[in-house]
Every structure is written in structure tokens, then in C-alpha cells.
PDB file of N, CA, C and O in Angstrom:
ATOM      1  N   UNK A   1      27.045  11.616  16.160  1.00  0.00           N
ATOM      2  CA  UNK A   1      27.378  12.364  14.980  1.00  0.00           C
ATOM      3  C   UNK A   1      26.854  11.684  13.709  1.00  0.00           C
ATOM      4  O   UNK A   1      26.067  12.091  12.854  1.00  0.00           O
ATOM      5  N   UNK A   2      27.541  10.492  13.838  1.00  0.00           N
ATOM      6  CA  UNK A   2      26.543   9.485  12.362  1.00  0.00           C
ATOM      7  C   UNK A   2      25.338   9.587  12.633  1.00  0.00           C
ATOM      8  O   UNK A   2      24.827  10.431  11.898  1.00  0.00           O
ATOM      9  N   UNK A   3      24.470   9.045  13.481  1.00  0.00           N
ATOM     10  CA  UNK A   3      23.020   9.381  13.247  1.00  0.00           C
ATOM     11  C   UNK A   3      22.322  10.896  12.784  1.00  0.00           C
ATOM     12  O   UNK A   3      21.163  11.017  12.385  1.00  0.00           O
ATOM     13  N   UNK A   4      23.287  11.977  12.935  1.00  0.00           N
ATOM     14  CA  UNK A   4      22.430  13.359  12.806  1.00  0.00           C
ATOM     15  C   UNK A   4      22.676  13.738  11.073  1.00  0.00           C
ATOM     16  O   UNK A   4      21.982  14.523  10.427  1.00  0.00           O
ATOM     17  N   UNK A   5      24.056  12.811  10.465  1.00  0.00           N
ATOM     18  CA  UNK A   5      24.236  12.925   9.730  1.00  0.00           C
ATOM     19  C   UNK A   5      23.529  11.971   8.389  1.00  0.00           C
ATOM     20  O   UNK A   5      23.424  12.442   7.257  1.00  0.00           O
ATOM     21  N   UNK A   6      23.142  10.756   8.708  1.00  0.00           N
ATOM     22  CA  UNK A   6      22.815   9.388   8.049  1.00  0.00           C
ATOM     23  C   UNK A   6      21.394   9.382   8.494  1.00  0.00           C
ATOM     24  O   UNK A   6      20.507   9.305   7.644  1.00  0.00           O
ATOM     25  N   UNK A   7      21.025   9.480  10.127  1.00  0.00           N
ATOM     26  CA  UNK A   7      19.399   9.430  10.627  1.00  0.00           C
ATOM     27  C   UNK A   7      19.763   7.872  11.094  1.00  0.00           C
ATOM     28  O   UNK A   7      20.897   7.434  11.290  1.00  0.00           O
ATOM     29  N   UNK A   8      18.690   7.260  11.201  1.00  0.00           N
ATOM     30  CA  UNK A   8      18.867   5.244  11.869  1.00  0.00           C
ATOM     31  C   UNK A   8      19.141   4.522  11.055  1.00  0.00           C
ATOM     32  O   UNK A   8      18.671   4.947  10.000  1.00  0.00           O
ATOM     33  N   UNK A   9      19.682   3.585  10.910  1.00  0.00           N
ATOM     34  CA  UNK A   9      19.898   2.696  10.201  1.00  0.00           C
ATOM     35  C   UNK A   9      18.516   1.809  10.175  1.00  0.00           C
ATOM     36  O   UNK A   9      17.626   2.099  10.974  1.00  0.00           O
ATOM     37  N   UNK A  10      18.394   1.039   9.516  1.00  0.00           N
ATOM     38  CA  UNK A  10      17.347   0.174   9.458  1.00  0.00           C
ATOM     39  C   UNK A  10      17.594  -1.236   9.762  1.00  0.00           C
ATOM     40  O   UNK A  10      18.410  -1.789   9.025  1.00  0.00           O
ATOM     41  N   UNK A  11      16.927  -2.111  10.926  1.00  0.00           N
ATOM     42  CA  UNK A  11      17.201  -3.027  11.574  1.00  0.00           C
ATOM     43  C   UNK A  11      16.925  -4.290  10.544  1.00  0.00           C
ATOM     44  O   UNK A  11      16.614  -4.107   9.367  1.00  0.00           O
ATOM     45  N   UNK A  12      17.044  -5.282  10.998  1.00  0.00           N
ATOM     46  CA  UNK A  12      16.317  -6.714  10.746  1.00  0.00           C
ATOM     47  C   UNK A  12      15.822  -6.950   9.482  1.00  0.00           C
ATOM     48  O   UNK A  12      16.514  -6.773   8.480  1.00  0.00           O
ATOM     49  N   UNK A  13      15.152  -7.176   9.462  1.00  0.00           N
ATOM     50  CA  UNK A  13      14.143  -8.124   8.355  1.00  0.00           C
ATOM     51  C   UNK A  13      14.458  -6.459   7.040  1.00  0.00           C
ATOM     52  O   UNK A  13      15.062  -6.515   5.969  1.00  0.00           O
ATOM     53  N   UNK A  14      13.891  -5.375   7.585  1.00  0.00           N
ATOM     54  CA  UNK A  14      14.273  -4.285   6.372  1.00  0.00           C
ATOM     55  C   UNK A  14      15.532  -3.979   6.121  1.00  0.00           C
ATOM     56  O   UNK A  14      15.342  -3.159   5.222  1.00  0.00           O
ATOM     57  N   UNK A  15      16.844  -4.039   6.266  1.00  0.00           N
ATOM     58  CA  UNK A  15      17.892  -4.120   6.220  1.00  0.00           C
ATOM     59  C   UNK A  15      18.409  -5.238   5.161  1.00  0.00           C
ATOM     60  O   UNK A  15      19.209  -4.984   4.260  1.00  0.00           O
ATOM     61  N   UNK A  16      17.813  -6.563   5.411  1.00  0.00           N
ATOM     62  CA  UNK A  16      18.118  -7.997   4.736  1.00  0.00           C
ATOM     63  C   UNK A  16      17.356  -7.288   3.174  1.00  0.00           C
ATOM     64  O   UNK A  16      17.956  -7.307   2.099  1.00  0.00           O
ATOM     65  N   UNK A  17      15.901  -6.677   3.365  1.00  0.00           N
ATOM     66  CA  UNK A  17      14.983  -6.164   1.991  1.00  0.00           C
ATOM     67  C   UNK A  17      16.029  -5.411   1.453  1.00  0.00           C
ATOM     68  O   UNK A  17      16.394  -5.790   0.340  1.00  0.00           O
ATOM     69  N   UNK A  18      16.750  -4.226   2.040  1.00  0.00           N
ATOM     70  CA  UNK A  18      17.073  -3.445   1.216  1.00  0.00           C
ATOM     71  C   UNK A  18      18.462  -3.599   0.745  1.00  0.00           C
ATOM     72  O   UNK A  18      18.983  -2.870  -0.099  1.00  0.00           O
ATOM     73  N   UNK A  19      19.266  -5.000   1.583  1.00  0.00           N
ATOM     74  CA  UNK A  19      20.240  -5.445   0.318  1.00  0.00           C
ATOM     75  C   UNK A  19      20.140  -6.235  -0.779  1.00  0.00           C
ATOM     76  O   UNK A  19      20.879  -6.192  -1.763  1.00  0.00           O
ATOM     77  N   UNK A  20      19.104  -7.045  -0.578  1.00  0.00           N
ATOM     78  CA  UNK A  20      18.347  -7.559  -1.915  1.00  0.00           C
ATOM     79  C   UNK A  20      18.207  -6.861  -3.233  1.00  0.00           C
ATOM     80  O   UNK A  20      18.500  -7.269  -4.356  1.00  0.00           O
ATOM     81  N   UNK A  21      17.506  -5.293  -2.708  1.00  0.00           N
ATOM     82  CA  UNK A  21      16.880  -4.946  -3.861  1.00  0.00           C
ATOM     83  C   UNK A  21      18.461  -4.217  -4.225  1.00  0.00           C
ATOM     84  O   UNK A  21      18.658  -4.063  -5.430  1.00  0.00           O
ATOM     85  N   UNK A  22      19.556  -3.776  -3.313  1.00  0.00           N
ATOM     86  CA  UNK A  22      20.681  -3.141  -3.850  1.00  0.00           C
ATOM     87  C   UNK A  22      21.501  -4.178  -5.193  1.00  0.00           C
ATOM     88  O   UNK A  22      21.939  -3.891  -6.307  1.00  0.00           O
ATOM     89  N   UNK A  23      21.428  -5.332  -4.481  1.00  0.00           N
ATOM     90  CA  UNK A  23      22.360  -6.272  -5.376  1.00  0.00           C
ATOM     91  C   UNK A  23      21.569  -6.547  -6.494  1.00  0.00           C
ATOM     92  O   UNK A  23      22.089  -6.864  -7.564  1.00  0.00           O
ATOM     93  N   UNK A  24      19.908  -6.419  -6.291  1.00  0.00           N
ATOM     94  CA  UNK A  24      19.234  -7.174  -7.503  1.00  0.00           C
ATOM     95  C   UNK A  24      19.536  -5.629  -8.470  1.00  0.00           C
ATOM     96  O   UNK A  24      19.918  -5.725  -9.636  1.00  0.00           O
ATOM     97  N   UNK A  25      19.368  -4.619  -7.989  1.00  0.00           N
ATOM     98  CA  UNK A  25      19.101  -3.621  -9.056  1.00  0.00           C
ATOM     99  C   UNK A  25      20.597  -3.719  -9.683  1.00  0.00           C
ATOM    100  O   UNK A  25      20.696  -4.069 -10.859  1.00  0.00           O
ATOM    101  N   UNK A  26      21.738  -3.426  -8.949  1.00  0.00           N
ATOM    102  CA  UNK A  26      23.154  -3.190  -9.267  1.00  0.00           C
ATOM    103  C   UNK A  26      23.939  -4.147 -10.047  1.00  0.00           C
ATOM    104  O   UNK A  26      25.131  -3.979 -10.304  1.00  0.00           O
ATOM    105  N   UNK A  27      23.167  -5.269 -10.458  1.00  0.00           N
ATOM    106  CA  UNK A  27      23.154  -6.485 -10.781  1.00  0.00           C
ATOM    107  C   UNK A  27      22.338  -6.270 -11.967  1.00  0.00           C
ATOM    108  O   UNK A  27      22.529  -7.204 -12.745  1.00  0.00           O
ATOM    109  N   UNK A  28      21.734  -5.655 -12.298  1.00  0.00           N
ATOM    110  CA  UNK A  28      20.653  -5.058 -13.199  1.00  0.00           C
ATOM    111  C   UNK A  28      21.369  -4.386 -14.146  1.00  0.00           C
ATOM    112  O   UNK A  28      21.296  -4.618 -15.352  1.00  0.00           O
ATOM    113  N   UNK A  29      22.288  -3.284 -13.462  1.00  0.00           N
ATOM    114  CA  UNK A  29      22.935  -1.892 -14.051  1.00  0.00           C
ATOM    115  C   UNK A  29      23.853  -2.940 -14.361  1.00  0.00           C
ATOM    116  O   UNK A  29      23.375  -3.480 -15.359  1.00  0.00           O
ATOM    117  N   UNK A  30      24.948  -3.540 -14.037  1.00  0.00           N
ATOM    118  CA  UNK A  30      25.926  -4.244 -13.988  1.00  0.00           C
ATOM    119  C   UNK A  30      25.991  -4.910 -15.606  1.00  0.00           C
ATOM    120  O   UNK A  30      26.895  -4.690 -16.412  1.00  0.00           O
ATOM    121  N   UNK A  31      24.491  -5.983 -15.891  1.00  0.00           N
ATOM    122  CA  UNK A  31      24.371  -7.089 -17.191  1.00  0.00           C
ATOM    123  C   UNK A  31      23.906  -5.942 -17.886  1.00  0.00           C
ATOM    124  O   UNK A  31      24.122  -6.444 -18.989  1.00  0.00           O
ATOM    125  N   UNK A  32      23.271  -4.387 -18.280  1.00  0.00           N
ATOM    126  CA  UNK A  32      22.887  -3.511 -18.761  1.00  0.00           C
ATOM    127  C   UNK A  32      24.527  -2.843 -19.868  1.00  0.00           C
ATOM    128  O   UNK A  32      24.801  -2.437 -20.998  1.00  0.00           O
ATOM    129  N   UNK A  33      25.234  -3.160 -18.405  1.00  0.00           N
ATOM    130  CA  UNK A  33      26.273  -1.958 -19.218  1.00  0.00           C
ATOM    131  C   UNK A  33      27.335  -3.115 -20.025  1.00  0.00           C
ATOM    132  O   UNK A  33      28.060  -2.689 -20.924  1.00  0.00           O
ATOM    133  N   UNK A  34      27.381  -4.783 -19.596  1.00  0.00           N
ATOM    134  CA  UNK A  34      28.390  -5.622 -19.933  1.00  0.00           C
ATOM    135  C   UNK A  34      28.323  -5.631 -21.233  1.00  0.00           C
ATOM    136  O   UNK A  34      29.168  -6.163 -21.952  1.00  0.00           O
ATOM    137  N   UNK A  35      27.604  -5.211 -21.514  1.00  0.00           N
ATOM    138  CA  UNK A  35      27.867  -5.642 -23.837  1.00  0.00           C
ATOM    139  C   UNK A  35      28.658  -4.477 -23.652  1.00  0.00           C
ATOM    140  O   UNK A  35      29.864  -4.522 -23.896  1.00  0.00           O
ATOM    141  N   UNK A  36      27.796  -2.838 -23.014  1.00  0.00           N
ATOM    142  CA  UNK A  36      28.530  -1.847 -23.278  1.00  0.00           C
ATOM    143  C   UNK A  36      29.872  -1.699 -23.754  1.00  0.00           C
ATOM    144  O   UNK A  36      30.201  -1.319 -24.877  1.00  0.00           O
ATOM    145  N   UNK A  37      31.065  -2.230 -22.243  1.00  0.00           N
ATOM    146  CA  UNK A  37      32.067  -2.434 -21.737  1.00  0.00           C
ATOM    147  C   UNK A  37      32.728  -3.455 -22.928  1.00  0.00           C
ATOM    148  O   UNK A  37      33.635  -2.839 -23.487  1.00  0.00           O
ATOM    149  N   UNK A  38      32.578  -4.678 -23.433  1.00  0.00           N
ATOM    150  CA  UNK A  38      32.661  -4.969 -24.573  1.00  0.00           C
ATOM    151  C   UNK A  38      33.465  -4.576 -25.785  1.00  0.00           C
ATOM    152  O   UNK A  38      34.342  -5.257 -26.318  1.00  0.00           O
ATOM    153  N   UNK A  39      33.070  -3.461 -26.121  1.00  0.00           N
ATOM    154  CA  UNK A  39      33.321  -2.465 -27.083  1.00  0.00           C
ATOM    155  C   UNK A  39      32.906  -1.041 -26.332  1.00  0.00           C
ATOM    156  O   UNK A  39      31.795  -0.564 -26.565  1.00  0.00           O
ATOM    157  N   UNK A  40      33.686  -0.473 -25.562  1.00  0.00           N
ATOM    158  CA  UNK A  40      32.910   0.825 -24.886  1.00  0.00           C
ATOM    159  C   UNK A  40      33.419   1.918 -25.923  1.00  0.00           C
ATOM    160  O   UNK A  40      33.306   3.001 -25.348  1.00  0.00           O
ATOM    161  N   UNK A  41      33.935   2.106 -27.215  1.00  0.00           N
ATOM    162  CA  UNK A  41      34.163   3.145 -27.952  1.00  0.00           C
ATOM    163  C   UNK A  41      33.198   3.178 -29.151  1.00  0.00           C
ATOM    164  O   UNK A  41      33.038   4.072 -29.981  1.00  0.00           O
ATOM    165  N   UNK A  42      32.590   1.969 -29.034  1.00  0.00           N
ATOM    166  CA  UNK A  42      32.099   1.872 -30.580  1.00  0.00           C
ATOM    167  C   UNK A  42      30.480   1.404 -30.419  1.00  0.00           C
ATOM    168  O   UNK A  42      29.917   1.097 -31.470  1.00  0.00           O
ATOM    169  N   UNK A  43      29.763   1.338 -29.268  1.00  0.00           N
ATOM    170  CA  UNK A  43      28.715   0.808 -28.875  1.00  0.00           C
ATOM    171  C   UNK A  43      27.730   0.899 -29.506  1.00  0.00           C
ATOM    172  O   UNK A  43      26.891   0.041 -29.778  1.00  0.00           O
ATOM    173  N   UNK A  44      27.834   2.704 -29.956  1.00  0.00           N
ATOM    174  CA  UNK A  44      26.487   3.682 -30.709  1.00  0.00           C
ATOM    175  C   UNK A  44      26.763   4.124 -32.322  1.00  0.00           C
ATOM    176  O   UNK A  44      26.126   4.937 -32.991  1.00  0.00           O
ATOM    177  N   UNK A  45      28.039   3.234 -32.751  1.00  0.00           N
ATOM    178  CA  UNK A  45      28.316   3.355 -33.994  1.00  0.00           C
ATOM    179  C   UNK A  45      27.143   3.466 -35.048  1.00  0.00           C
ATOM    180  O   UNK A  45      27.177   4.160 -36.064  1.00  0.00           O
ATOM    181  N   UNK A  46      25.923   2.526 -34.560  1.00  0.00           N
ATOM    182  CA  UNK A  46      24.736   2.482 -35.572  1.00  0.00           C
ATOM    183  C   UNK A  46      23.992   3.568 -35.592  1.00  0.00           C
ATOM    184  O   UNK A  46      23.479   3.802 -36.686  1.00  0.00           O
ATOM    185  N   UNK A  47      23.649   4.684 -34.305  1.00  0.00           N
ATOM    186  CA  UNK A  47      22.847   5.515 -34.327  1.00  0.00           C
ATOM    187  C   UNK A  47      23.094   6.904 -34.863  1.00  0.00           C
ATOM    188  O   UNK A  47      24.125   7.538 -34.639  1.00  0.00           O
ATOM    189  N   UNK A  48      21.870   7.422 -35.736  1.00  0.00           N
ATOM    190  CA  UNK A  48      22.008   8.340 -37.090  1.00  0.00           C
ATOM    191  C   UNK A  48      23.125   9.524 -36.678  1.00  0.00           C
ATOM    192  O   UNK A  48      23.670  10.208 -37.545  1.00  0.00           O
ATOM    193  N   UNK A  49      23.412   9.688 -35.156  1.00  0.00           N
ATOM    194  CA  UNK A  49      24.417  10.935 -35.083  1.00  0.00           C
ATOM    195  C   UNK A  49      24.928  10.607 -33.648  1.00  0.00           C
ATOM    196  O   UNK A  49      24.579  11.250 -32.658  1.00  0.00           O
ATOM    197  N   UNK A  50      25.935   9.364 -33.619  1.00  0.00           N
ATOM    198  CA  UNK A  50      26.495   8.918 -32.383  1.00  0.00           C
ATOM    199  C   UNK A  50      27.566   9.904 -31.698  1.00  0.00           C
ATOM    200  O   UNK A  50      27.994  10.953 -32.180  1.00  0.00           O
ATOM    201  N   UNK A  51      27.833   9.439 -30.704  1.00  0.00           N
ATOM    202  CA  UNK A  51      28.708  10.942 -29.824  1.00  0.00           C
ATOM    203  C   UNK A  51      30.114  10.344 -29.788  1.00  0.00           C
ATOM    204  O   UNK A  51      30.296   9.127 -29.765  1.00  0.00           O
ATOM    205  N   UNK A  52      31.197  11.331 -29.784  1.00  0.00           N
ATOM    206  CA  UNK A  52      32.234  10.419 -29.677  1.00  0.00           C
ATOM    207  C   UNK A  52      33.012   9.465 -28.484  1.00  0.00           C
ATOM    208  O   UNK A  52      32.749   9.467 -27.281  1.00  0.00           O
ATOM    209  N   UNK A  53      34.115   8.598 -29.233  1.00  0.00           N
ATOM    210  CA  UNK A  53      34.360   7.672 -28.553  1.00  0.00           C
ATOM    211  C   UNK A  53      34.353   7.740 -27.144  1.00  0.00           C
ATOM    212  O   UNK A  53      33.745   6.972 -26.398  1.00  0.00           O
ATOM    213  N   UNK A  54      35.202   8.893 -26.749  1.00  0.00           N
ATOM    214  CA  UNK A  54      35.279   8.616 -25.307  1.00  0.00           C
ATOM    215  C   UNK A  54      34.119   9.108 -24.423  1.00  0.00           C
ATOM    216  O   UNK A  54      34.148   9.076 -23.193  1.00  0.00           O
ATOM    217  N   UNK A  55      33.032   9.596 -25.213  1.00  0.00           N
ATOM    218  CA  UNK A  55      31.689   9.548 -24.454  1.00  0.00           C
ATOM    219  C   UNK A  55      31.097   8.669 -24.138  1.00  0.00           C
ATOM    220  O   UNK A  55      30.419   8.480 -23.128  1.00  0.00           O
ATOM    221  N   UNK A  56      31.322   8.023 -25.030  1.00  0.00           N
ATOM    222  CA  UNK A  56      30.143   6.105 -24.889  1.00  0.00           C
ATOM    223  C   UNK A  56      31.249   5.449 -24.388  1.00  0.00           C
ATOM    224  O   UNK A  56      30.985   4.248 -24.320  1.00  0.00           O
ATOM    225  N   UNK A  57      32.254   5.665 -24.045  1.00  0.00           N
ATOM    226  CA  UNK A  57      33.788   4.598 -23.322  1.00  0.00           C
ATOM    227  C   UNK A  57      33.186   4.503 -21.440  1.00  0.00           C
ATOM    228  O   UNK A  57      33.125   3.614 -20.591  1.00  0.00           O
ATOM    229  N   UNK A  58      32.677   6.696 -21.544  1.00  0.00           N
ATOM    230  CA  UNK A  58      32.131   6.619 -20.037  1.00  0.00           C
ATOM    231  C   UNK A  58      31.163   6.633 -19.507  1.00  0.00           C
ATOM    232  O   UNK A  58      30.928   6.714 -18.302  1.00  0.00           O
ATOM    233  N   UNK A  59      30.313   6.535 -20.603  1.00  0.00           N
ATOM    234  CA  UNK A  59      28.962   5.981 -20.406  1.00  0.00           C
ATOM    235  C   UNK A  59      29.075   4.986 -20.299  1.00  0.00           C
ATOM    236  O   UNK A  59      28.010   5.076 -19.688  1.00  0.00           O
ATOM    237  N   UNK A  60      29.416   3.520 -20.246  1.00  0.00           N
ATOM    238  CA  UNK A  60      29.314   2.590 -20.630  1.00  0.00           C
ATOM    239  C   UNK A  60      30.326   2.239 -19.113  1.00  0.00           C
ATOM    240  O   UNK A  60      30.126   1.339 -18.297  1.00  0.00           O
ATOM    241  N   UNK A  61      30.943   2.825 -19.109  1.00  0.00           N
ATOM    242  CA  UNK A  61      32.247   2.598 -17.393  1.00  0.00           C
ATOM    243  C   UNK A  61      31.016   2.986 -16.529  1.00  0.00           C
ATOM    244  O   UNK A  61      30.274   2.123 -16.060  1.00  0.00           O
ATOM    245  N   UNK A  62      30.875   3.978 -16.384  1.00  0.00           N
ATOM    246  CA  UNK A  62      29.283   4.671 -15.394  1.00  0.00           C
ATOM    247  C   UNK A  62      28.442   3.844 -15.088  1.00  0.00           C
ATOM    248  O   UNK A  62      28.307   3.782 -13.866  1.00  0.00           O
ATOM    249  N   UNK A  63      27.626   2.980 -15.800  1.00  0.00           N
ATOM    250  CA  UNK A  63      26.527   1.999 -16.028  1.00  0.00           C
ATOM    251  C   UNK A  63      26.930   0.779 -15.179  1.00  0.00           C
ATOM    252  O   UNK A  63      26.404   0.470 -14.110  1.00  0.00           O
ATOM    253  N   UNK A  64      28.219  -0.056 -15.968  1.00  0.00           N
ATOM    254  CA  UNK A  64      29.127  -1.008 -14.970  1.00  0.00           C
ATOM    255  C   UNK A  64      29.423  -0.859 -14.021  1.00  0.00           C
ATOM    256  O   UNK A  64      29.172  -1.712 -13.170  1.00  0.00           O
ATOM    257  N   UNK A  65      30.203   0.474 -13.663  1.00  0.00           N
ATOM    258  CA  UNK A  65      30.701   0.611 -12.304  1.00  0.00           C
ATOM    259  C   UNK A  65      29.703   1.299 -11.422  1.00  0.00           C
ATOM    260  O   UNK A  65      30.011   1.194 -10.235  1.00  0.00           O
ATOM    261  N   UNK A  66      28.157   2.243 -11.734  1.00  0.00           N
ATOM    262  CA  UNK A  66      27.395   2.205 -11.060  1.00  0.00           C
ATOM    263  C   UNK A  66      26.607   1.070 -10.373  1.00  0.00           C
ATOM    264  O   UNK A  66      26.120   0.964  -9.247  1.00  0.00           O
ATOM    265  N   UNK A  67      26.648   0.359 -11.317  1.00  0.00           N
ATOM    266  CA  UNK A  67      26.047  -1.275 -10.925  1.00  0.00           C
ATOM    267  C   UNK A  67      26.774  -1.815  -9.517  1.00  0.00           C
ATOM    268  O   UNK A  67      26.292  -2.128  -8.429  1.00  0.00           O
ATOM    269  N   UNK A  68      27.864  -1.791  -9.917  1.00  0.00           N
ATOM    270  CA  UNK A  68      28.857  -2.199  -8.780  1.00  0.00           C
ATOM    271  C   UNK A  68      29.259  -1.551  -7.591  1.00  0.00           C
ATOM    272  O   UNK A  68      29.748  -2.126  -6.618  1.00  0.00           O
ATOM    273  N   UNK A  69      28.984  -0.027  -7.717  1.00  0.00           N
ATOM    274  CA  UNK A  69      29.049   0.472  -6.342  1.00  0.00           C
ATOM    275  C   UNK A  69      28.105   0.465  -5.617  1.00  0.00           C
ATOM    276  O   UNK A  69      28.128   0.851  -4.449  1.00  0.00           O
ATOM    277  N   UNK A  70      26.730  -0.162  -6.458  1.00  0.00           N
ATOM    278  CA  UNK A  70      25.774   0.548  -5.669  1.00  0.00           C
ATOM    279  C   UNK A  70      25.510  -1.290  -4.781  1.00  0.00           C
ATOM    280  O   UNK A  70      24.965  -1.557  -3.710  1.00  0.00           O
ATOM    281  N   UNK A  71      26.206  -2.250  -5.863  1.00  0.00           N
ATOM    282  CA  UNK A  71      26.277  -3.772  -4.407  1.00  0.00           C
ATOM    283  C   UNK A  71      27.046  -3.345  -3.776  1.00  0.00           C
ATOM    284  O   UNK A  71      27.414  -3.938  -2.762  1.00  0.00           O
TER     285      UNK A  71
END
């Protein structure tokens, strides 16, 4: 049933590649969103027509916690 649904998993040596690049990217998203998170209401205060607070609160949760689901 998992395979018809998922297809093969990927063995060995590509398996080890593709948690690398999960943690390196998610790890990426993760230091991207940490200033965000910081101040997540007030991030875009400088830009000429910023959106409100609780838009950039979940933009800024999204970014972090995408980072993190995707290690």
C-alpha cells in the first residue's frame, strides 16, 4: 500500500544525499526566518506600504517552522 502510494524509497548513499540537502536547505529557511521571529509583527515596518501585523507574525512562523519541518 505505501509503495503505490509514496513509490520506493531511496536506498544508501542517495538517501544519506537527500538528508543533507533536507537539513542544509531547512537550516537555510530556519536562519532566513530567525530575525523574522524576533519581532514577527513589526519586521516590514520600513517598507513604503507594509501589510498588517498578523500577516508578517505568519509569514515569519511559516519560514521558521517550514525550515523545521522540512529537517
Amino acid at each position: 500500500m505505501m509503495d503505490k502510494l509514496f513509490g520506493p524509497f531511496v536506498p544508501g548513499r542517495g538517501a544519506v544525499g537527500l538528508l543533507v540537502v533536507r537539513v542544509v536547505g531547512g537550516l537555510a529557511l530556519m536562519l532566513h526566518g530567525w530575525g523574522k521571529i524576533q519581532d514577527p509583527f513589526h519586521w516590514m515596518d520600513r517598507a513604503p506600504s507594509h501589510p498588517p501585523g498578523f500577516l508578517q507574525a505568519l509569514a515569519a512562523l511559516s519560514e521558521f517552522g517550514g525550515g523545521l519541518g522540512l529537517i
